[in-house]
C-alpha positions as CSV (number, residue, x, y, z in Angstrom):
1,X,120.3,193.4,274.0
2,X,123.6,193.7,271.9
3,X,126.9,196.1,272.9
4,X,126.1,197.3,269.3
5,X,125.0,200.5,269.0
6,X,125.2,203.9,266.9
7,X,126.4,206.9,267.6
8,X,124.6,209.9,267.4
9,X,125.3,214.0,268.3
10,X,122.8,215.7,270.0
11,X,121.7,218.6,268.1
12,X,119.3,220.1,270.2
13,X,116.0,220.7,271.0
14,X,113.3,221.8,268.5
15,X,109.6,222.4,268.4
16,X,107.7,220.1,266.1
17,X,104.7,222.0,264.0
18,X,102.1,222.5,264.4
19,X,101.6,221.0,267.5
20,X,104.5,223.1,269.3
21,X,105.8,219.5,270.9
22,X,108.8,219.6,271.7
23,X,110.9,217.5,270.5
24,X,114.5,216.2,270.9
25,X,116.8,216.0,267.7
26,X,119.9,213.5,267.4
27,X,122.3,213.2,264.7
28,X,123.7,209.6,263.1
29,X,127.5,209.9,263.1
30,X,128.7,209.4,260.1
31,X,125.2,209.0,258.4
32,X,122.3,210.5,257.1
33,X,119.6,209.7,259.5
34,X,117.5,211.9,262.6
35,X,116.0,210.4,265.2
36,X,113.4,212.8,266.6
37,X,112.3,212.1,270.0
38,X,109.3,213.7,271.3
39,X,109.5,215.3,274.9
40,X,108.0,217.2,277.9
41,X,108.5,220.6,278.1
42,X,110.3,220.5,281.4
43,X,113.0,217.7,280.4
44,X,113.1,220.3,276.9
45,X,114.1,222.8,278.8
46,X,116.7,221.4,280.7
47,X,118.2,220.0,277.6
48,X,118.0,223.7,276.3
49,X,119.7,225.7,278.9
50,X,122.6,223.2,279.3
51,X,123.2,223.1,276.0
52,X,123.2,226.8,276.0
53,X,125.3,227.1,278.6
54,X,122.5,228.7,280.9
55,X,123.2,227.8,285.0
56,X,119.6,228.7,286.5
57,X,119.3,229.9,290.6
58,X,118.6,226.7,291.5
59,X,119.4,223.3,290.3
60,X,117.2,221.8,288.1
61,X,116.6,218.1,288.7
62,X,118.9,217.0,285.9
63,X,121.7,219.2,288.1
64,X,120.6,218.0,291.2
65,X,121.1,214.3,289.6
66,X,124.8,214.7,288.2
67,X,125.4,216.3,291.6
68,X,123.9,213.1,293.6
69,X,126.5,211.0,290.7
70,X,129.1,212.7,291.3
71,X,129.2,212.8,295.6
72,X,128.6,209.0,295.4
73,X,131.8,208.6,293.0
74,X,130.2,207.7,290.0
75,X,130.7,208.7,286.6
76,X,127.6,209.2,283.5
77,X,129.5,206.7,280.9
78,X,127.1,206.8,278.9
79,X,123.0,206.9,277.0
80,X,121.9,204.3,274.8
81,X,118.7,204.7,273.3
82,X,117.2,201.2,273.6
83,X,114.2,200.8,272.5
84,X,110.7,202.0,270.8
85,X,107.8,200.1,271.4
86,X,104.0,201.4,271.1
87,X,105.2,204.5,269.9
88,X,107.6,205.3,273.5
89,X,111.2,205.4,273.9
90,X,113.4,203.9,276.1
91,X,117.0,204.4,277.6
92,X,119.5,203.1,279.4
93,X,121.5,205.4,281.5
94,X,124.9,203.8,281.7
95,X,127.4,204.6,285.1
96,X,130.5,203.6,286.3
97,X,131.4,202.8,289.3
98,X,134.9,202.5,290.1
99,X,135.2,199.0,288.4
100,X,131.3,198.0,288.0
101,X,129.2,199.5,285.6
102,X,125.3,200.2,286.5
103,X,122.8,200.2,283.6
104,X,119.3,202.1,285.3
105,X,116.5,201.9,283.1
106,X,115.5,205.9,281.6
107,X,113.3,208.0,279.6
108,X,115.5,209.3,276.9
109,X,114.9,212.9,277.8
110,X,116.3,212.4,281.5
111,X,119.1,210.4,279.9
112,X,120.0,213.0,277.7
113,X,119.6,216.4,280.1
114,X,122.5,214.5,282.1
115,X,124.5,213.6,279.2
116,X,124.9,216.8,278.0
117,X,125.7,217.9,281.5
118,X,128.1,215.6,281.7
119,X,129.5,215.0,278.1
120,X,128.6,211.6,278.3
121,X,128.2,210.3,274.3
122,X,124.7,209.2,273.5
123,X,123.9,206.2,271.0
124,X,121.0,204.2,269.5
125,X,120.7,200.7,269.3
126,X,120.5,200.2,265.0
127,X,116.9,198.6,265.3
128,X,115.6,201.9,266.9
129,X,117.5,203.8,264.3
130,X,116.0,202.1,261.8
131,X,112.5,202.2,262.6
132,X,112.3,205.5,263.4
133,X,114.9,207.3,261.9
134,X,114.3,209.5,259.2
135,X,116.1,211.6,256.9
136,X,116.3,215.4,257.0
137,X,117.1,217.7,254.0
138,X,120.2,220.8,254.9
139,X,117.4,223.0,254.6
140,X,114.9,221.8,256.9
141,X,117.6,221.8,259.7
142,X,118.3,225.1,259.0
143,X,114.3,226.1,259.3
144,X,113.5,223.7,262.8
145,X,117.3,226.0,263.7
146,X,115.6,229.1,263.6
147,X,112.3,228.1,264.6
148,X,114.3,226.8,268.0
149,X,116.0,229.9,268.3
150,X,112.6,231.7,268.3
151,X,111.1,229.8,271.1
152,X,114.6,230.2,272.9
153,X,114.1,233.7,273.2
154,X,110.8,234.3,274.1
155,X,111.3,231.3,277.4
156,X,113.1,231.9,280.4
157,X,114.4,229.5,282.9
158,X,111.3,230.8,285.4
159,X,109.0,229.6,283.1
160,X,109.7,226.2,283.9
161,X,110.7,226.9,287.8
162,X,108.0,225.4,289.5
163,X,107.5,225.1,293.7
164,X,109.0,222.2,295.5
């Protein structure tokens, strides 16, 4: 795989109609294109309540993750989204290490819920971006905005707390 990839911004999490997927929603720098990555609705969630600042009673695995990174005195570098083949995405979750680097092999959606926790920039290999990038009109972001901000009030972080 080459070091090349694009940026992107993370601009959040929206439901995709009418199916009420969720789906994840990332920004080209400096271009025009969206990828949208469909997601579970636990991993949505997570993305969600970081991104709104939300801390829940209890970690949520993605916190209980950065935690682990963090005691073992590693640092989130980075996401790459690297790949889409039969219709799933793949990730790499890049860490540092004092001076080694570990690449670990991720679903996009874990990748992301700890890059946001973390700050960690996120980026698509240009193939990915490519095939499955598409463009979105100002107005359309503003309607998958407000349709987000709909489900975001009627869920709460219990929702999603399940045993164990």
């Amino acid at each position: 795989m080459s070091n090349e990839s694009v940026p992107v911004e993370l601009v959040g999490v929206r439901i995709e109609l009418p199916s009420n997927t969720p789906i994840v929603l990332l920004r080209e720098l400096g271009g025009d294109r969206y990828l949208p990555i469909w997601i579970g609705a636990g991993e949505a969630t997570a993305i969600a309540l970081a991104l709104e600042g939300v801390e829940p009673q209890r970690p949520l695995t993605h916190d209980l993750l950065n935690t682990i990174v963090g005691r073992l005195d590693a640092v989130v570098d980075r996401v790459i989204v690297t790949e889409l083949r039969d219709g799933i995405f793949f990730a790499d979750l890049i860490l540092s290490h004092g001076d080694s680097e570990i690449t670990l092999s991720s679903r996009p959606s874990d990748a992301i819920a700890l890059a946001v926790r973390t700050d960690a920039p996120i980026s698509v290999v240009p193939g990915v971006l490519d095939e499955a990038g598409v463009e979105i009109r100002d107005e359309e972001e503003e309607e998958a905005v407000t349709r987000f901000r709909s489900f975001l009030e009627s869920v709460n972080p219990e929702d999603f707390d399940t045993p164990g």
